[in-house]
Backbone as a printed PyTorch tensor [residue, N CA C, xyz], in Angstrom:
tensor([[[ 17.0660,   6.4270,  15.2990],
         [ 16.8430,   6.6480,  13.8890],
         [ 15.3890,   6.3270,  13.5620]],

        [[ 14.7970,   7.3300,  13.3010],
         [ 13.4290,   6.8440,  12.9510],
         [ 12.9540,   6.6170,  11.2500]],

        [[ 11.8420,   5.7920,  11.2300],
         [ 11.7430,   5.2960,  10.3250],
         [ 10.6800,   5.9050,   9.8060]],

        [[ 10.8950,   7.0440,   9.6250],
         [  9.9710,   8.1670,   8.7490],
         [ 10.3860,   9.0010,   7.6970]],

        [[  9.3230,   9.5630,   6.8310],
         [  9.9360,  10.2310,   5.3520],
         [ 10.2440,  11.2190,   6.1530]],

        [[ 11.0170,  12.3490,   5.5500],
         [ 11.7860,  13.6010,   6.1340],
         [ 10.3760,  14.4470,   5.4230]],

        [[  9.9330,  14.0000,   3.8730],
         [  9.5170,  14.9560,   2.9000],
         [  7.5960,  14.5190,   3.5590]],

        [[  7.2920,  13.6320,   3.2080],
         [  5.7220,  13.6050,   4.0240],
         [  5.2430,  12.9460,   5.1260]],

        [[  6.0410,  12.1720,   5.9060],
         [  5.7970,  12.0910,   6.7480],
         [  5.5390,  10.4550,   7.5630]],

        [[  5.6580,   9.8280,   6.1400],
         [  5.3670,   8.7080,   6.0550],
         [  6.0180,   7.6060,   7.1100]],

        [[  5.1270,   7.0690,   8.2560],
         [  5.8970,   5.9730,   8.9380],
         [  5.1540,   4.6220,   9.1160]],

        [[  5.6580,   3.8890,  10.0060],
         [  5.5350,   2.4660,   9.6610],
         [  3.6010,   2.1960,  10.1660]],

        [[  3.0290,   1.4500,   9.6530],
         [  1.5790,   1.0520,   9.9460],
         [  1.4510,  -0.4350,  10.1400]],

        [[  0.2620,  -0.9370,  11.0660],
         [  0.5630,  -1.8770,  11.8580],
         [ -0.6340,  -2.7680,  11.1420]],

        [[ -0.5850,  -3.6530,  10.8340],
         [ -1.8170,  -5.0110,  10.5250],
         [ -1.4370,  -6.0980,  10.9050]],

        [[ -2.2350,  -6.9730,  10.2840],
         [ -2.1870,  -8.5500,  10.0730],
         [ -1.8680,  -9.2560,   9.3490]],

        [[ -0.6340, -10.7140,   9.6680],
         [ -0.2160, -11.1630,   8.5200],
         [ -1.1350, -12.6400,   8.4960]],

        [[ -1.7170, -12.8810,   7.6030],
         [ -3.1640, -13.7930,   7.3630],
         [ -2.5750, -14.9550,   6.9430]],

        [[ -2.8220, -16.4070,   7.9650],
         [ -1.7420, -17.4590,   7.4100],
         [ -2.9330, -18.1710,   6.5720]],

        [[ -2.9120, -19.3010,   6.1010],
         [ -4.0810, -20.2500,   4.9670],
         [ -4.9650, -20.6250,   6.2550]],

        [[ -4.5320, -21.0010,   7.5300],
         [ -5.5780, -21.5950,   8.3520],
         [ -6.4060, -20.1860,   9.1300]],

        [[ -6.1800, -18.9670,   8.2470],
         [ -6.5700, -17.5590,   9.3180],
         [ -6.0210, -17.2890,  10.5650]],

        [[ -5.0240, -17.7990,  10.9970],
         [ -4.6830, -17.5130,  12.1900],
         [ -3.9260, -16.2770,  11.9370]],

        [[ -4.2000, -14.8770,  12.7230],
         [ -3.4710, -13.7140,  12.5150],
         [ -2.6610, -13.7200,  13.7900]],

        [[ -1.2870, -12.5480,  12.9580],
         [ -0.4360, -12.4510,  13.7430],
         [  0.2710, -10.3600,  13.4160]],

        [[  0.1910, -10.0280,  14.6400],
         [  0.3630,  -8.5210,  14.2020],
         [  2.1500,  -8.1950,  13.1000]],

        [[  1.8570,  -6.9090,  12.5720],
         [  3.0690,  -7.3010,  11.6180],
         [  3.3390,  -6.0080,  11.6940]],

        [[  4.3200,  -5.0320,  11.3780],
         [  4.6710,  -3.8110,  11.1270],
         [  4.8170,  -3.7100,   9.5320]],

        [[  4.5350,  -2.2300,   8.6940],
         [  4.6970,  -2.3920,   7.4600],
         [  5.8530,  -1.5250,   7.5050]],

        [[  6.8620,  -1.2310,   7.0590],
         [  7.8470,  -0.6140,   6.8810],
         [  7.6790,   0.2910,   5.9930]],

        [[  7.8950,   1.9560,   6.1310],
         [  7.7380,   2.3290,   4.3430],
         [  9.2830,   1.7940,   3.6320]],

        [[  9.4350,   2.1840,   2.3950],
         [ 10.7190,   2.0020,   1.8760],
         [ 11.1070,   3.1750,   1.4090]],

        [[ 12.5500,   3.2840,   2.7860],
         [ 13.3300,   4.9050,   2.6390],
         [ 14.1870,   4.2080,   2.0840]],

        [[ 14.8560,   5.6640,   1.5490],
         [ 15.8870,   5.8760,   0.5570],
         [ 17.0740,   6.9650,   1.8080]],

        [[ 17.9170,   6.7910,   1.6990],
         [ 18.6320,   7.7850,   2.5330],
         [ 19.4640,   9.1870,   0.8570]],

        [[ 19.2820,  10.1290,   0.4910],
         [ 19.9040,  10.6140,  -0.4950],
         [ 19.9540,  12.0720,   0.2860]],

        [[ 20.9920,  12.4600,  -0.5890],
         [ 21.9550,  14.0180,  -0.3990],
         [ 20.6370,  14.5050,  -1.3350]],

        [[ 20.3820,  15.8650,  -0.2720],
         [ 19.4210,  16.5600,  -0.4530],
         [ 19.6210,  18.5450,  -0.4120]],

        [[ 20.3260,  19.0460,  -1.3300],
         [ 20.6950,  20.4440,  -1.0080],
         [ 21.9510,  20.3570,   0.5220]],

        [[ 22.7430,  19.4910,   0.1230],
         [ 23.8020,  19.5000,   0.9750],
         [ 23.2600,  18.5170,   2.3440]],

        [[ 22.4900,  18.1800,   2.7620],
         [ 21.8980,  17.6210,   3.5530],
         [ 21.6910,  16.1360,   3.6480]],

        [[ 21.5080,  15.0670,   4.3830],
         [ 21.2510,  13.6800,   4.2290],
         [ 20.0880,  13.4820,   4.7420]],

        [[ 18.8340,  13.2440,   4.1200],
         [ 17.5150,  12.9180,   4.3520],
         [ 17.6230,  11.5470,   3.8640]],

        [[ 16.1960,  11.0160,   4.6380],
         [ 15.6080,   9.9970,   4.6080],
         [ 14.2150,  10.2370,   3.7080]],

        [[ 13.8810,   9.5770,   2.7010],
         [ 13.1810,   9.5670,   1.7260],
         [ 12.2890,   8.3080,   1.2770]],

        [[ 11.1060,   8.9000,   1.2490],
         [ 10.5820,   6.7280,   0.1560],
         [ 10.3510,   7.0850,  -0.5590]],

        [[ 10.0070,   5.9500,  -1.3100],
         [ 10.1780,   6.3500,  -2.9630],
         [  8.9590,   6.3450,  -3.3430]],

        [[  8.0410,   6.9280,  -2.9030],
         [  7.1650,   7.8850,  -3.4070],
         [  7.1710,   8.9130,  -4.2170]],

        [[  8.1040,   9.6390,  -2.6920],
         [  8.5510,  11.2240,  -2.9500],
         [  9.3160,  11.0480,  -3.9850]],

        [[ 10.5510,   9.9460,  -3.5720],
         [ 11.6170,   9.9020,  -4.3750],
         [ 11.2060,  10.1660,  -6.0940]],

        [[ 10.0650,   9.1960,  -6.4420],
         [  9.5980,   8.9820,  -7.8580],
         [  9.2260,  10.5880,  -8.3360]],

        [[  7.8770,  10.8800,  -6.9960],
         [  7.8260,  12.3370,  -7.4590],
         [  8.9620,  13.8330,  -7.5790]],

        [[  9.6890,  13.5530,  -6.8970],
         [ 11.2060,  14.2170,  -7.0860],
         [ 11.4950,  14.0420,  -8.4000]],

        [[ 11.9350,  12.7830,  -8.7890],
         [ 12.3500,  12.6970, -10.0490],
         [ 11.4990,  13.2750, -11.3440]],

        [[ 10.1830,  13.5520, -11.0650],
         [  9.5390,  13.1060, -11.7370],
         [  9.4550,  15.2420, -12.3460]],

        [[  9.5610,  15.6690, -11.2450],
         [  9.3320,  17.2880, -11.4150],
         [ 10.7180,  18.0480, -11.8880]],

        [[ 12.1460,  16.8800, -11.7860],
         [ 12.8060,  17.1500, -11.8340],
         [ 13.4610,  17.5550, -14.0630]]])
């Protein structure tokens, strides 16, 4: 199951999580999908799209 938008493409990006003494540690960012019925279909969605979906809707 991958963790990408169906609609742009969007997947996970990799940085640093910055503690008070600077010591870094690598981190994954997750986007935030939505799983929704799409013209009969089950896509994976973030709410990006999702907002802009709604938004044209």
């Amino acid at each position: 199951m991958a963790r990408k938008c169906d609609i742009c493409g969007k997947g996970p990006q990799f940085g640093n999580r910055v503690s008070h003494a600077h010591n870094k540690t690598r981190h994954k960012f997750l986007p935030n999908l939505h799983s929704i019925k799409l013209d009969g279909k089950r896509v994976k969605v973030c709410s990006t799209c999702l907002r802009t979906m709604k938004k044209s809707v």
